[in-house]
Every structure is written in structure tokens, then in C-alpha cells.
C-alpha positions as CSV (number, residue, x, y, z in Angstrom):
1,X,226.6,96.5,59.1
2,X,229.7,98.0,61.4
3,X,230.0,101.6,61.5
4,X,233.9,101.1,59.6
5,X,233.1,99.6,56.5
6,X,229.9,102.3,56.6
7,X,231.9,105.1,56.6
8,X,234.2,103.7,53.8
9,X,230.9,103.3,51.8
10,X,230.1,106.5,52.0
11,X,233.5,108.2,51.5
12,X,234.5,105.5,48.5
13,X,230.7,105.9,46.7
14,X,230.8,106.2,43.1
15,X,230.0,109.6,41.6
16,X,226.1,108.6,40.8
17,X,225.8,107.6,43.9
18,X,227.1,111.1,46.2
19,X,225.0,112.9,43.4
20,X,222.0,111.2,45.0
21,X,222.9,111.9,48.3
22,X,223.1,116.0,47.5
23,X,219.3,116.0,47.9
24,X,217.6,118.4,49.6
25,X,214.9,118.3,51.6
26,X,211.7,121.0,50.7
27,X,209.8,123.9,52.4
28,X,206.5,123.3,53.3
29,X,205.4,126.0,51.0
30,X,207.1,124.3,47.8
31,X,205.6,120.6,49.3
32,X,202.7,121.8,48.6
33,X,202.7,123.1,45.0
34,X,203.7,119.9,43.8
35,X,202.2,117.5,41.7
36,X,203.7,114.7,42.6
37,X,204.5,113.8,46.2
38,X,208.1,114.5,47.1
39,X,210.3,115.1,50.5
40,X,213.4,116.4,48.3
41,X,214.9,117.7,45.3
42,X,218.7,117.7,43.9
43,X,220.0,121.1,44.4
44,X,221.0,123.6,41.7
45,X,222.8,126.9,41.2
46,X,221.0,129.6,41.5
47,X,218.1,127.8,44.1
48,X,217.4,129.3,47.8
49,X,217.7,127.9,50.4
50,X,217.2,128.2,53.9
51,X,220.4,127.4,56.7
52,X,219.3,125.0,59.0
53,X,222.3,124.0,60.9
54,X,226.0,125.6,61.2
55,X,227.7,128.8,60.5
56,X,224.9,131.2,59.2
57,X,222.0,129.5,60.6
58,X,218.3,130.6,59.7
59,X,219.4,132.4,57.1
60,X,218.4,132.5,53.2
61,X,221.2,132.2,50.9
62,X,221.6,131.7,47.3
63,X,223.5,128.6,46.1
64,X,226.8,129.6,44.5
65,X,228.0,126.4,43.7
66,X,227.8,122.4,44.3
67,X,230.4,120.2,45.0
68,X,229.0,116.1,43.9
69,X,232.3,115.0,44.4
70,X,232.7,116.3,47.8
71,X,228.9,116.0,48.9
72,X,229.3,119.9,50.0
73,X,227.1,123.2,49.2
74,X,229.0,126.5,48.9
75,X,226.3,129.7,49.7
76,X,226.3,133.4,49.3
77,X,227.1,135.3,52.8
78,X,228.6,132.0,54.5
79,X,232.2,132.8,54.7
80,X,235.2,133.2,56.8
81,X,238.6,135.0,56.6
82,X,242.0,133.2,56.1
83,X,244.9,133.7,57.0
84,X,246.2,135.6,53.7
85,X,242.9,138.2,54.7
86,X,240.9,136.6,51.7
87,X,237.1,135.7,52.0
88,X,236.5,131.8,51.6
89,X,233.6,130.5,51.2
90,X,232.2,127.3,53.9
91,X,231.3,124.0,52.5
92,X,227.5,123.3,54.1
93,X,226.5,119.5,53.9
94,X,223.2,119.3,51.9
95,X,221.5,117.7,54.8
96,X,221.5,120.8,57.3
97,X,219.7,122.9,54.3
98,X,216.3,123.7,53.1
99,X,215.1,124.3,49.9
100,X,213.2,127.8,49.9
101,X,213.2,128.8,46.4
102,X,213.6,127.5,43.3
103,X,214.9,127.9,39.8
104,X,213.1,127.0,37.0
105,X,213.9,124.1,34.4
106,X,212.5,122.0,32.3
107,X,212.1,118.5,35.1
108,X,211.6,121.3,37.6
109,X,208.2,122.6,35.7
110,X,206.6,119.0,35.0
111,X,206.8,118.7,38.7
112,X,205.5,122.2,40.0
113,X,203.3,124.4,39.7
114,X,203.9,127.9,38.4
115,X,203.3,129.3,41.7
116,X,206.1,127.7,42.8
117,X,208.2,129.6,40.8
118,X,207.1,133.2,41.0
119,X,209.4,134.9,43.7
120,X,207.8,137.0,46.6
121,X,207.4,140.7,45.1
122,X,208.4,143.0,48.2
123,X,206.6,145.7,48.6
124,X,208.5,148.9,49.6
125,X,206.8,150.4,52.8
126,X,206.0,153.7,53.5
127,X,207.3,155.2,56.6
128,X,205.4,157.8,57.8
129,X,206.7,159.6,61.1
130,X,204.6,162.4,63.0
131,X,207.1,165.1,64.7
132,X,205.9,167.8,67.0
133,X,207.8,171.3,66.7
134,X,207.7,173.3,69.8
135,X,207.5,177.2,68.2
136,X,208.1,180.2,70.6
137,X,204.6,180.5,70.6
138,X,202.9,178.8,72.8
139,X,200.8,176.7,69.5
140,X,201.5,172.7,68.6
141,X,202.3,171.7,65.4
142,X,202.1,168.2,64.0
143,X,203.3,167.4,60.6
144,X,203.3,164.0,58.9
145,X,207.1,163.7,56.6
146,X,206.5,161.2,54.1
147,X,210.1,160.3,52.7
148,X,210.6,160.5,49.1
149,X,209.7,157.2,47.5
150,X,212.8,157.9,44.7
151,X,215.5,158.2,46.9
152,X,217.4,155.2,46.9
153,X,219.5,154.1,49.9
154,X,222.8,153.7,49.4
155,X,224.3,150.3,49.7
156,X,227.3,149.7,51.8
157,X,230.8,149.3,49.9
158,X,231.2,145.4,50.0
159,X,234.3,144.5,48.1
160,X,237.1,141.5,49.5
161,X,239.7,143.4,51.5
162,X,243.2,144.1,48.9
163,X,246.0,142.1,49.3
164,X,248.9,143.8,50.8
165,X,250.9,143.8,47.2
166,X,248.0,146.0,46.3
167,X,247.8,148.5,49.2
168,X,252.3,148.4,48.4
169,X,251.5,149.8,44.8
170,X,248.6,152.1,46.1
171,X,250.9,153.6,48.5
172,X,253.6,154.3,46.1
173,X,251.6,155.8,43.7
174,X,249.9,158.3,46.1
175,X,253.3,159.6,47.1
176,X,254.5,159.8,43.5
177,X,251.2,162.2,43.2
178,X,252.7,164.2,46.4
179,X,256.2,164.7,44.6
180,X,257.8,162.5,47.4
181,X,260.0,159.3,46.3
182,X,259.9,155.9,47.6
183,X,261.8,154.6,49.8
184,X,263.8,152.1,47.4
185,X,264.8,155.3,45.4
186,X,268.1,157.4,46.2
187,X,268.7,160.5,45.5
């Protein structure tokens, strides 16, 4: 068949048949759990997957949402900046991804095992760090500091940038808390 009437196959398919083509090939680890033999699954909200090709390669992301009609994937932390300053997220194709992790449903557990769907439990290390203290003596001390295991880190600020009407309004309202009036005001 010519390469033309290929392509117009593929972008004229009928619905049932682009859902079929959002499959997703598996991770060796999930291969192996199953109990049936299978290369690929459809992909789902809320599944894992590992970034193969393109923007954000080798990285595990969370599946945000699907597109059938489009034959796209849209992940978490895979996204670029317009031109308005607004974070947009990058349609992957299904092909270039890997399913790592999945969630669980009702077709999903006839066909796995339940090890396939317990997550990895991380285990929080302990950093322990020796320091040596000179004293005016001439004596070494060495003491182990063991951090404390309830401090929390704190987590960066991540919030999508305000658009300019915003920061307008957030302006005027600090200068109405100084006593100054705006500029669109006379006196």
C-alpha cells in the first residue's frame, strides 16, 4: 500500500480504531506479573509511565489525561510556556512511552497480580555526617549529627506564573495600602 493513502488511514480512522492504537507498551517488571502474556495495555488516568522519546525523556510521569481522538498523551511535568506566560501541557504520542505503574481496575486485576499493583514504599534515609571541631586545645572531637527524622523539608512554591491583569490589580491594591493613588485617579 503507498505511503498517501496510509497516512489518510491513519488520520481518517474511526474512533474504535485510534483507541486501539493508544496502547502502550509494558515494563519488564509489570511483563512479568501477568497472567496472561501481553506486550501492551490501553493507557489510563492516573497510570505511570516512563518517557521514552521527546521533551522530558527518561522520566516518570503521571498521566493527566488522554486524548483518543487525537492519538496524544498529556503528562505531569511535560510542559512549555506560551506566549501569554501560561504553562501548556505537550501532547506525547503513546508509542514513545512506557507503562511503569499502574492503576488498579476491575480488567486490570483479572490480568495481574497484586504485586503489580502495590507501589514502591520509599524508605526515608538517614543521613548521618561525622564533623571534626578543631577546639583551642590541642584535642579532636568527632561527633556523629543525626538530623531530625520530623523535620519536614519544605517544598518549593510551584504555582503557574499570574497573568499581568493580576499582577495590575495586585499593584494597585498595595499602593492603596501605602496611602498613594493610582495613576488613573486625579486629585
Amino acid at each position: 500500500m503507498k505511503s498517501d493513502s496510509e497516512r489518510k488511514r491513519f488520520y481518517y480512522a474511526k474512533n474504535h480504531e485510534k483507541t486501539r492504537r493508544m496502547r502502550v507498551h509494558l515494563s519488564k517488571e509489570l511483563r512479568s506479573r501477568l497472567k496472561q502474556k501481553k506486550r501492551s495495555l490501553l493507557l489510563r488516568k492516573g497510570d505511570v509511565v516512563l518517557i521514552m522519546r521527546g521533551p522530558g525523556k527518561g522520566k516518570n510521569a503521571k498521566v493527566i489525561r488522554s486524548s483518543h481522538s487525537k492519538m496524544r498523551v498529556f503528562v505531569e511535568g511535560v510542559n512549555v510556556r506560551n506566549s501569554k506566560g501560561r504553562e501548556v501541557l505537550i501532547a506525547l504520542q503513546p508509542s514513545n512511552l512506557m507503562l511503569v505503574e499502574l492503576d488498579k481496575t476491575k480488567e486490570r486485576a483479572a490480568l495481574f497480580s497484586e504485586e503489580a499493583f502495590r507501589k514502591a514504599e520509599k524508605k526515608p534515609e538517614k543521613k548521618e555526617t561525622k564533623t571534626t571541631v578543631k577546639l583551642d586545645k590541642p584535642d579532636i572531637i568527632e561527633a556523629e549529627i543525626v538530623p531530625d527524622e520530623k523535620k519536614e523539608e519544605k517544598k518549593p512554591d510551584i504555582r503557574p506564573e499570574t497573568s499581568m491583569a493580576n499582577k495590575k490589580h495586585e499593584v494597585k491594591a498595595e499602593m492603596a495600602k501605602v496611602g498613594k493613588t493610582s495613576g488613573s485617579q486625579h486629585i
